[in-house]
N, C-alpha and C positions, 0 to 999 in steps of 0.2 A: 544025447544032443550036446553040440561044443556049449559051453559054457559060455558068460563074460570074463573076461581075465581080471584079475583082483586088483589088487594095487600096483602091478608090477609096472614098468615105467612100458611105454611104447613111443619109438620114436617119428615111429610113422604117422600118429596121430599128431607128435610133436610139429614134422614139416610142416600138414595139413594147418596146423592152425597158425605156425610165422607164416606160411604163403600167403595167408587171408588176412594178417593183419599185415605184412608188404601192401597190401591192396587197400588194404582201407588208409594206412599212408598216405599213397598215393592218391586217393580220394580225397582224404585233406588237403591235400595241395594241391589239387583240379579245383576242387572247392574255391580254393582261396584266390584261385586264376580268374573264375567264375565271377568271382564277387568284386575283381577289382577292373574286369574288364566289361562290369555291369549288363554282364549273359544271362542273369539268373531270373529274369523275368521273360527272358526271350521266347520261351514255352509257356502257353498259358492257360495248358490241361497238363491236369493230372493223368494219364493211360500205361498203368504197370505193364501192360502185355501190349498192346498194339503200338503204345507210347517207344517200344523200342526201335519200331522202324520209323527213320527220319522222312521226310518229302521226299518222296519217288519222281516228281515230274515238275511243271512249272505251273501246273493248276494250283495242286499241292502245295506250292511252296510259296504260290500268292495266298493261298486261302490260310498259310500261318502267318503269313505278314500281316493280313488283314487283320486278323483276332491281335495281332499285339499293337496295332495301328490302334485298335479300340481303348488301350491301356492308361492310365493317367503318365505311367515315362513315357512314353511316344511322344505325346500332346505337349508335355512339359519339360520334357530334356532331351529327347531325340526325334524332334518334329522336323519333317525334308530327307529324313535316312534314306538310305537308296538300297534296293531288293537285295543287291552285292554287302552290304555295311550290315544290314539282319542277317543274312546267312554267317557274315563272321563271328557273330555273337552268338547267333543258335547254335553253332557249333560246338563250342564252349561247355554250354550248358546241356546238349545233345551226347557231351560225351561224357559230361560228369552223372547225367542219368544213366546212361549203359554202364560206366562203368560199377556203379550201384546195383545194377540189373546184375553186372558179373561176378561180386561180391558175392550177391544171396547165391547162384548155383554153385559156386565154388567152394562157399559154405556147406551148403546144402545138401547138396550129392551125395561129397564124402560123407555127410554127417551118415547117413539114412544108411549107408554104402558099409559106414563100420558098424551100424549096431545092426546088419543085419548079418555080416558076417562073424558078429560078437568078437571083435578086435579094441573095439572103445573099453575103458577104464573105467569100469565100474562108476566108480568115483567121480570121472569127467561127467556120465551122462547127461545129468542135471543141469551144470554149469553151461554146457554145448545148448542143451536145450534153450536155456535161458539166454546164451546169445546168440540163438538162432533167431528166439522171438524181439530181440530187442534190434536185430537186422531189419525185422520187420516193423517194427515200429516209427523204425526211424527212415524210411519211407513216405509213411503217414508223416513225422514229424514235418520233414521237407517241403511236401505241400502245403502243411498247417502254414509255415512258413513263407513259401512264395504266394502264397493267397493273400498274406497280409498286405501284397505288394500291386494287388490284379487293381483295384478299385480306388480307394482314396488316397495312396499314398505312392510315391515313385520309385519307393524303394521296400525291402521289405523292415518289417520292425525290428530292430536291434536286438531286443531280448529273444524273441522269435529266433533268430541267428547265432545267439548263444546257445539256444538250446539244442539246435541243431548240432553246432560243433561239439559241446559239450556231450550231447549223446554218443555222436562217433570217435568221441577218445574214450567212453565210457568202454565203449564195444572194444576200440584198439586195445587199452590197456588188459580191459578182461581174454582178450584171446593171446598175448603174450604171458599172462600170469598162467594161462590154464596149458599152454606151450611148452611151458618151463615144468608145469607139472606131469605133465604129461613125458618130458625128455628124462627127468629126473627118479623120477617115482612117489609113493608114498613119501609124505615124512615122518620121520623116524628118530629126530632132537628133538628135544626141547629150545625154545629159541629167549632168547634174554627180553624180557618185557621192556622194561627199559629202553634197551636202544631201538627194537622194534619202533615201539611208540615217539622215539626222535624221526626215525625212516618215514612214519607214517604219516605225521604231520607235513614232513617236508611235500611227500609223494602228493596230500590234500591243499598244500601252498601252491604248487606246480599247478593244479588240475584246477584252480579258480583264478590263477593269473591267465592261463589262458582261457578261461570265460570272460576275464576283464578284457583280454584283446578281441574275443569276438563284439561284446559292445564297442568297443571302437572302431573296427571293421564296419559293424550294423549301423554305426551314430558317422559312419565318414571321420568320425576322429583325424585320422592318423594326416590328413590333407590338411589342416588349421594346425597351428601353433607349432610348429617346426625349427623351431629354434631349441637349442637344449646348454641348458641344464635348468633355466627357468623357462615359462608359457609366454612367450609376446611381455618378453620383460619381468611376468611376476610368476612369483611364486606358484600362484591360483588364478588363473585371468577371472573376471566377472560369469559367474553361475545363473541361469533361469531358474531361482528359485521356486519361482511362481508356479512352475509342475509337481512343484511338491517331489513325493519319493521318486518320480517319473525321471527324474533330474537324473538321478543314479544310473538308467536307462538310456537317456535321451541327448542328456547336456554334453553337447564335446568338450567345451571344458572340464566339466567333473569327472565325464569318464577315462579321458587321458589322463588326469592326474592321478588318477585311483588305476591305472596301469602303471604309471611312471612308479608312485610310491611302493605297490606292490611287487616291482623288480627292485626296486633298493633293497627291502624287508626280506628278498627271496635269495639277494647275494651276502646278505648279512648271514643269515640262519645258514645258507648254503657252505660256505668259508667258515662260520665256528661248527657247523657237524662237520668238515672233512681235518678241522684242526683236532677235534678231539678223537676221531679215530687215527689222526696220527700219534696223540698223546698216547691212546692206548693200545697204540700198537696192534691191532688187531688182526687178526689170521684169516683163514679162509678166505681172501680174498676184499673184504668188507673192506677195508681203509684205499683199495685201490677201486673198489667201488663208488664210494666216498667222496676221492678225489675225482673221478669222473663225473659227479654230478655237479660239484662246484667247478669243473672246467667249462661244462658246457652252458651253466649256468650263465657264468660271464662271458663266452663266444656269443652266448643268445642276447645277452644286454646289449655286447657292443654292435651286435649286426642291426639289434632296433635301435639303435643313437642313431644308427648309419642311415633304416632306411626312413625313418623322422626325418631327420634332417636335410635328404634328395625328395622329400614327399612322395615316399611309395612308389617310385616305378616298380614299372608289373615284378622284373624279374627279384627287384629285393624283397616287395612286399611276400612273391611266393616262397622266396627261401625264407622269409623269417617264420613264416608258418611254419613250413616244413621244421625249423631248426624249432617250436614251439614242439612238434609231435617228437622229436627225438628227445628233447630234453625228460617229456612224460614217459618216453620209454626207460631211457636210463634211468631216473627215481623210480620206477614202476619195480624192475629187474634188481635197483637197489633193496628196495624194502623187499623181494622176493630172498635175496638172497641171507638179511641179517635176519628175516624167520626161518629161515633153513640152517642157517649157520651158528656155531654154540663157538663166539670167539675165546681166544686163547692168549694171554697175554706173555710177549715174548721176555718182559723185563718188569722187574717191579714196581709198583707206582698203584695210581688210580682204580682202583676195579670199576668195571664197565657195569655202575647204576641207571644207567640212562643218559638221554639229553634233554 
C-alpha cells in the first residue's frame, strides 16, 4: 500500500492551500463590503445547506423582506425601504455567505482527496485538519455574530466583529504558512532565535491592529472624528467612561484612538526592524523582506489617513481592508521566512542578536 510521503515538499498541496487562502482574501473584503454597505443583517437565518440558494420567486423574496422588516435596523434605520433597496443589500450578504460555502469545499475536497490518495505531507495533516475545523467554526462564529444584530441592537456587537475577522486572518495566515511548508519542505536550519522573535512580535503587532480596526468597523468609528492628525481638535476627544472596560469595545472615541496609536507604534517598530536588517546586512532574502513589510506598512497608514479623512466611501474603506490582509500576509511570509533562513552577514559589524 502507497504510503504518506514524508517530509518531502509537495507543490501541489502547496497551490491547494494559496487558492484557498486567495479566497478567504477575497472574503475579507466582501466582508468588509458587507459591513459598510450594512448587508450583513439582511439574512436573518442561519441555513448552512439550504441557506445557499437565494429567493427563487417573489413569494420568496417578500417572505425574506418580511423577517428583516421584523428586525430592530429596519424599524430604526431603514424603515420605508423598498423590495428593490433589500434586494441590493441581500446580495451583499448572499454572496459573502456562498462565498464562505465555497471556501469549505474548496478546502475540503482536496483535503479528503489527498489523504486519500496519500499525496499530503505527513507533517501538514494535522495542521489541514486544524484549519479545516476552524473553517468551520467560523461559520458558527458568524452567526454567533449577526445574532447579536437580530433583536436589541441595529447593528452587530463590535467585539462579536472582531472575532469574526480576527478568526478569518487566523485561518488566512495559517494556510499560507502551511503553503509555504508545503512548497518548500521540511526544515532543515536552524533559524536565529533572536531575530525570529523580532519577526514574531512584529507578525503579533500586525494581527491586533487589525482586531483594532475591526472594533472601529463594529463601533462605526471610522464615520466620527475625520479630521487627522488629532480627533475633532484633541488629542483624545471625551470617552463614556461610564461602560467601564466596554469603552475599549464600544467607545468611538477610544476605539479610534487605540487604532490610530497602534499604527504609529506599528510604523515605528516596522522602519527600525527594516533598518537593522539593513544594518546587518542580511542574506537569504530577509532584509528585502524586511523592507517589504515596512513599505507596506506605510502605503497601509497613508490609504487609512486617506480613507478617515473622505469618511469611508465604500471603495476606500474596502481597499484598506484588503490592504489590512496584505500587510498580515507579508509579516506572516516574513517571520516564515527568518525561521527558515540562517542569515549571513556580508560585512563586518553587529552580529544578528535579535531585535
Amino acid at each position: 500500500m502507497k504510503r504518506f510521503i514524508g517530509d518531502d515538499r509537495s507543490p501541489a498541496v502547496a497551490i491547494w492551500l494559496f487558492a484557498t487562502a486567495f479566497l478567504v482574501f477575497a472574503m475579507v473584503v466582501v466582508g468588509g463590503v458587507t459591513r459598510l454597505t450594512g448587508s450583513g443583517l439582511s439574512i436573518t437565518e442561519w441555513k448552512p445547506i439550504m441557506g445557499a440558494l437565494p429567493p427563487m420567486n417573489a413569494a420568496d423574496w417578500a417572505e425574506a423582506f418580511e423577517k428583516y422588516r421584523a428586525i430592530p435596523q429596519y424599524e430604526q434605520v431603514n424603515a420605508g425601504m423598498s423590495l428593490a433597496e433589500f434586494q441590493g443589500i441581500f446580495w451583499w450578504e448572499w454572496a459573502h455567505r456562498l462565498l464562505g460555502r465555497l471556501i469549505g469545499l474548496v478546502f475540503a475536497v482536496p483535503f479528503f482527496v489527498f489523504l486519500l490518495m496519500r499525496r499530503l505531507p505527513r507533517r501538514l495533516i494535522a495542521r489541514c485538519a486544524v484549519l479545516l475545523a476552524l473553517g468551520g467554526l467560523q461559520g458558527l462564529i458568524g452567526w454567533w455574530m449577526v445574532s447579536s444584530g437580530l433583536s436589541e441592537r441595529v447593528d452587530v456587537a463590535p467585539e462579536r466583529l472582531a472575532v469574526h475577522l480576527g478568526l478569518a486572518l487566523l485561518i488566512f495566515m495559517g494556510l499560507i504558512w502551511t503553503g509555504l511548508e508545503a512548497w518548500n519542505g521540511a526544515e532543515r536550519s536552524r533559524h536565529p532565535v533572536g531575530w525570529s522573535r523580532g519577526a514574531a512580535i512584529l507578525l503579533g503587532a500586525v494581527f491586533l491592529q487589525c482586531l483594532l480596526g475591526g472594533l472601529v468597523a463594529g463601533a462605526k468609528a471610522g464615520f466620527v472624528y475625520t479630521d487627522w492628525p488629532l480627533m475633532n481638535g484633541a488629542v483624545l476627544p471625551p470617552v463614556e467612561w461610564g461602560m467601564g472596560a466596554l469603552a475599549f469595545l464600544h467607545d468611538q472615541a477610544l476605539v479610534q484612538f487605540n487604532h490610530r496609536i497602534m499604527a504609529y507604534a506599528l510604523l515605528i517598530g516596522g522602519t527600525l526592524y527594516a533598518v537593522q536588517a539593513w544594518r546587518w546586512r542580511l542574506a537569504e532574502g530577509l532584509g528585502v523582506a524586511a523592507f517589504t513589510v515596512a513599505a507596506v506598512l506605510w502605503l497601509q497608514a497613508a490609504l487609512g489617513v486617506v480613507t478617515l479623512i473622505h469618511a469611508v466611501p465604500l471603495w476606500l474603506g474596502a481597499l484598506h481592508q484588503a490592504g489590512a490582509a496584505l500587510v498580515l500576509a507579508v509579516a506572516t511570509i516574513n517571520l516564515w521566512l527568518v525561521r527558515r533562513s540562517q542569515p549571513r552577514l556580508f560585512t563586518s559589524g553587529p552580529r544578528s542578536r535579535g531585535l
